[in-house]
Backbone as CSV, one residue per row, in Angstrom:
resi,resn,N_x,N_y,N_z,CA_x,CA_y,CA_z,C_x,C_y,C_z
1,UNK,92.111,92.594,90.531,92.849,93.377,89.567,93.810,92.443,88.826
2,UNK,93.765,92.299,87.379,94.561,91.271,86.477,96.180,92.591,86.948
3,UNK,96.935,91.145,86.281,98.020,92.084,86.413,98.700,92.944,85.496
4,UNK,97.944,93.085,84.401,98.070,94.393,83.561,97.978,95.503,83.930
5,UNK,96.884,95.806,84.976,96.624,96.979,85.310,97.310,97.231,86.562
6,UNK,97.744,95.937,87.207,98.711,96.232,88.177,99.918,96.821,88.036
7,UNK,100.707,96.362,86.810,101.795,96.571,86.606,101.675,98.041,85.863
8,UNK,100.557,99.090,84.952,100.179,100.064,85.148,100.140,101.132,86.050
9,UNK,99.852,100.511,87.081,99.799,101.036,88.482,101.309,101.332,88.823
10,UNK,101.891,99.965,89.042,103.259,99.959,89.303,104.525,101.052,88.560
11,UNK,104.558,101.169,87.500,104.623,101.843,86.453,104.637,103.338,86.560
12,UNK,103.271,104.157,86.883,103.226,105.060,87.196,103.768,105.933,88.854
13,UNK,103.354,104.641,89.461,104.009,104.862,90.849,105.434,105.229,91.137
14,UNK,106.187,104.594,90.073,107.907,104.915,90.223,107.935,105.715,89.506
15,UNK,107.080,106.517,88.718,107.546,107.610,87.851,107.249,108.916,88.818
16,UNK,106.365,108.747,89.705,106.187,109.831,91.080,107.195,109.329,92.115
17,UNK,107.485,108.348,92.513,108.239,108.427,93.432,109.440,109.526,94.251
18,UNK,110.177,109.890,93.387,110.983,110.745,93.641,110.288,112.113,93.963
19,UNK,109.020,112.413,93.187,108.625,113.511,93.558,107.926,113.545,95.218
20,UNK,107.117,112.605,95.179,106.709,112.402,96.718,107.833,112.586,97.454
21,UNK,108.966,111.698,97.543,109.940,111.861,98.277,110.208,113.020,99.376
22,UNK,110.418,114.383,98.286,110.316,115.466,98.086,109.357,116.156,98.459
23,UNK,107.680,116.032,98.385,106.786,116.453,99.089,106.855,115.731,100.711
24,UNK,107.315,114.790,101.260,107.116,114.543,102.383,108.288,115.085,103.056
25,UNK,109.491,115.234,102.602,110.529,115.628,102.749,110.259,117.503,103.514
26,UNK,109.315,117.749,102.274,109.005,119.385,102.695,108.432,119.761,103.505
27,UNK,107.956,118.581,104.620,106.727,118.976,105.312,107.708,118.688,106.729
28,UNK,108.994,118.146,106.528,109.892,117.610,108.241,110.526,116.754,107.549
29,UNK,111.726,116.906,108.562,112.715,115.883,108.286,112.294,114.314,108.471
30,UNK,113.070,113.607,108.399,111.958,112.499,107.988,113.622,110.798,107.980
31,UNK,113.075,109.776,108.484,113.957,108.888,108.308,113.586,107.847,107.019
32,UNK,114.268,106.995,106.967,114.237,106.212,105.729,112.901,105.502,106.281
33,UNK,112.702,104.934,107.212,111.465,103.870,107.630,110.170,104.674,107.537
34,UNK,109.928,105.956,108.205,109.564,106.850,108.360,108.783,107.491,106.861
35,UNK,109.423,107.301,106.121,109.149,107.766,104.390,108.332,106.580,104.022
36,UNK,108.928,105.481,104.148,108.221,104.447,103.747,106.937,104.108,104.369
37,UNK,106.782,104.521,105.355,105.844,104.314,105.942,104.207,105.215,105.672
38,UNK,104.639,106.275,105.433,104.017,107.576,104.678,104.036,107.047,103.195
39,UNK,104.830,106.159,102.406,104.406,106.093,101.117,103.304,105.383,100.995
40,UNK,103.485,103.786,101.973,102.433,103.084,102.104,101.539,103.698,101.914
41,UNK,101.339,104.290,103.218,100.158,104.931,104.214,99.175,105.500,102.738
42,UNK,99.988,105.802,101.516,99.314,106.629,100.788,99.298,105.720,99.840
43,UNK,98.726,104.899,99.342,99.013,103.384,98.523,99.862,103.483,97.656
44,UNK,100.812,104.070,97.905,102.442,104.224,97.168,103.289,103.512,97.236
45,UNK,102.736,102.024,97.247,103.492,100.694,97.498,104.953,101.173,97.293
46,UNK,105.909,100.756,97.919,107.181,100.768,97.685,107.919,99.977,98.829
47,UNK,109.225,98.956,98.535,109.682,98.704,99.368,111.117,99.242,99.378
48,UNK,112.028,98.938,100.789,113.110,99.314,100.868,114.322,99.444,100.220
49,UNK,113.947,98.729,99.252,115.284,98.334,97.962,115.220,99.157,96.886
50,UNK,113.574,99.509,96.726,113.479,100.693,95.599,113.668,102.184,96.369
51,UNK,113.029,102.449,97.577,113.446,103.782,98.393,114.913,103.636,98.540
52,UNK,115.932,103.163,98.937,117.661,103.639,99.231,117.654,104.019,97.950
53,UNK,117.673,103.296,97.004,118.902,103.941,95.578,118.382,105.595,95.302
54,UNK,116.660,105.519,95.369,115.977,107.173,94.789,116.895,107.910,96.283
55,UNK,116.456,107.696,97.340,117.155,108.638,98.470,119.060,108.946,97.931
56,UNK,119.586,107.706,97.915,121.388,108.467,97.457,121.338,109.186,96.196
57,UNK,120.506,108.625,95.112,120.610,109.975,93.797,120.036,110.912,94.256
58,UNK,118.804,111.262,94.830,118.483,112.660,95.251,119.205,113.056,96.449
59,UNK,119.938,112.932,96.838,121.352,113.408,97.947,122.419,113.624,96.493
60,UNK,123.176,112.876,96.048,123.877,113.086,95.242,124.122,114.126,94.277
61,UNK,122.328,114.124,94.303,122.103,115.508,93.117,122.136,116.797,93.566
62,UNK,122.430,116.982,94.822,122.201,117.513,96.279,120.787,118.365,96.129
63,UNK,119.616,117.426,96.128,118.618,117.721,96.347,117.858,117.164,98.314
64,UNK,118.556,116.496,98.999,118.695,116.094,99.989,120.048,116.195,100.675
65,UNK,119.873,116.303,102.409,120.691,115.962,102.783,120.829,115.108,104.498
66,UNK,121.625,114.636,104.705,120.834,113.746,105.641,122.100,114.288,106.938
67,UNK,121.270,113.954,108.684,121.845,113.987,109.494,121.987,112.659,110.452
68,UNK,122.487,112.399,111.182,122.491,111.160,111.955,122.018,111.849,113.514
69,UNK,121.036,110.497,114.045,120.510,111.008,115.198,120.794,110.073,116.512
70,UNK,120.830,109.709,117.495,121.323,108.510,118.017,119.163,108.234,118.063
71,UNK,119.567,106.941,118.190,118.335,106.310,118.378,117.909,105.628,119.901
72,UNK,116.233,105.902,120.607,116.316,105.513,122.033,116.146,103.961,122.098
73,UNK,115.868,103.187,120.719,116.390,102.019,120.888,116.959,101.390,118.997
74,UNK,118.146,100.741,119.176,118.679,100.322,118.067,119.672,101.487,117.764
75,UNK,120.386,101.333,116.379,121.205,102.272,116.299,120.967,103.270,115.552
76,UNK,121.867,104.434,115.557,121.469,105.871,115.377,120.330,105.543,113.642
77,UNK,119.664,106.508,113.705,118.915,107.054,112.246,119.436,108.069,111.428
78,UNK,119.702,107.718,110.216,119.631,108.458,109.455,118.454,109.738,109.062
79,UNK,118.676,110.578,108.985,117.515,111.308,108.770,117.602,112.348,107.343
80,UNK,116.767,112.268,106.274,117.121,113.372,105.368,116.622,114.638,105.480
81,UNK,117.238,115.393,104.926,116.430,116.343,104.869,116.656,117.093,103.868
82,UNK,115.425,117.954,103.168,115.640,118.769,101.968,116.343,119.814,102.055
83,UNK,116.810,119.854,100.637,118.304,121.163,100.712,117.044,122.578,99.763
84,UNK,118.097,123.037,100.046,117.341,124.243,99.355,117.077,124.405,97.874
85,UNK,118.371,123.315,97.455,118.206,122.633,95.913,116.967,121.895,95.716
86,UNK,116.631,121.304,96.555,115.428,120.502,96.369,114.286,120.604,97.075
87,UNK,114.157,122.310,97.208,112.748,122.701,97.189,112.662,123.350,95.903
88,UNK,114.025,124.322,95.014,113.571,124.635,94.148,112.919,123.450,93.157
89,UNK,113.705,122.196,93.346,113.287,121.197,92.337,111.765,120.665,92.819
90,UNK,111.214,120.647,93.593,109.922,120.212,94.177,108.964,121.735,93.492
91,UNK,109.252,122.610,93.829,108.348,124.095,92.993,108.391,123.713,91.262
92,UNK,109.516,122.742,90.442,109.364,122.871,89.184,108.530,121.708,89.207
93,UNK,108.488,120.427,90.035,107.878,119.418,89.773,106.360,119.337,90.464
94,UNK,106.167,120.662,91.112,104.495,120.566,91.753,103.876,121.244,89.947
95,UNK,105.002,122.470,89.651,104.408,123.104,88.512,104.540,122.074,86.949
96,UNK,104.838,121.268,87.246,105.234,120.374,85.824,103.741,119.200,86.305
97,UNK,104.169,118.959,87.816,102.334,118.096,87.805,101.346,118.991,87.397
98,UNK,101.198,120.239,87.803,99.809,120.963,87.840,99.922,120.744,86.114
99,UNK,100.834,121.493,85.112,100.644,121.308,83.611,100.048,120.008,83.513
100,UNK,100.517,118.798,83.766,100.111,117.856,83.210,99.239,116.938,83.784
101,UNK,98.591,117.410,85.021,97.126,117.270,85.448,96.011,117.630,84.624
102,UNK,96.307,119.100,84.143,95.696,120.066,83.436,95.490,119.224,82.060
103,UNK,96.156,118.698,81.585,96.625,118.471,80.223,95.637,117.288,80.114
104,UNK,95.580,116.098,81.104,95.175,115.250,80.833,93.960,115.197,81.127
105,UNK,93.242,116.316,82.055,91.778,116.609,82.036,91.313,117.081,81.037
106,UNK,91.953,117.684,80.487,91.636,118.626,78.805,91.507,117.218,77.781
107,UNK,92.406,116.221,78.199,92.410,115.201,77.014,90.610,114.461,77.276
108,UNK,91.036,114.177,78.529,89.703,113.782,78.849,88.141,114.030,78.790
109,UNK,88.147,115.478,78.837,86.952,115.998,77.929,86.731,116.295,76.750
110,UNK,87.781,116.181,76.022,87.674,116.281,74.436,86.870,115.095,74.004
């Protein structure tokens, strides 16, 4: 893959990011390593420097909120979890993907 289409890739990936967040978020509480690990898992490359800043604005926005857990080895975890603000915001952004899923299959068969 040249890196045009990488950086394409790249590109689109941080423009979902926050929304995934949010879908994994909805399914269990969830730690910072823990997220990342699930983004991978889903070739949602991301590393730790780009996940903290999206996690404190979506807390900030109080679309998250996080608890501390002690940990059975190392120190305690952070854990987030979705607020009720940010399931309504996950229902506008599943319905803003479905529009523009829609949209771009329509482009595509024209």
């Amino acid at each position: 893959m040249d890196t045009t289409s990488e950086n394409v890739r790249a590109q689109m990936r941080k423009g979902v990011l926050e929304y995934c967040i949010l879908c994994i978020l909805s399914r269990k509480e969830a730690y910072a390593s823990s997220i990342l690990d699930e983004l991978k898992a889903a070739n949602m490359i991301v590393v730790e420097g780009t996940l903290y800043p999206l996690l404190i604005r979506q807390k900030n926005q109080g679309l998250l909120s996080y608890r501390w857990e002690e940990s059975p080895q190392g120190p305690p975890r952070k854990y987030y979890v979705i607020t009720d603000k940010g399931r309504a915001q996950l229902a506008e952004m599943d319905a803003a993907w479905q529009e523009m899923t829609e949209s771009i299959q329509t482009l595509k068969r024209s």
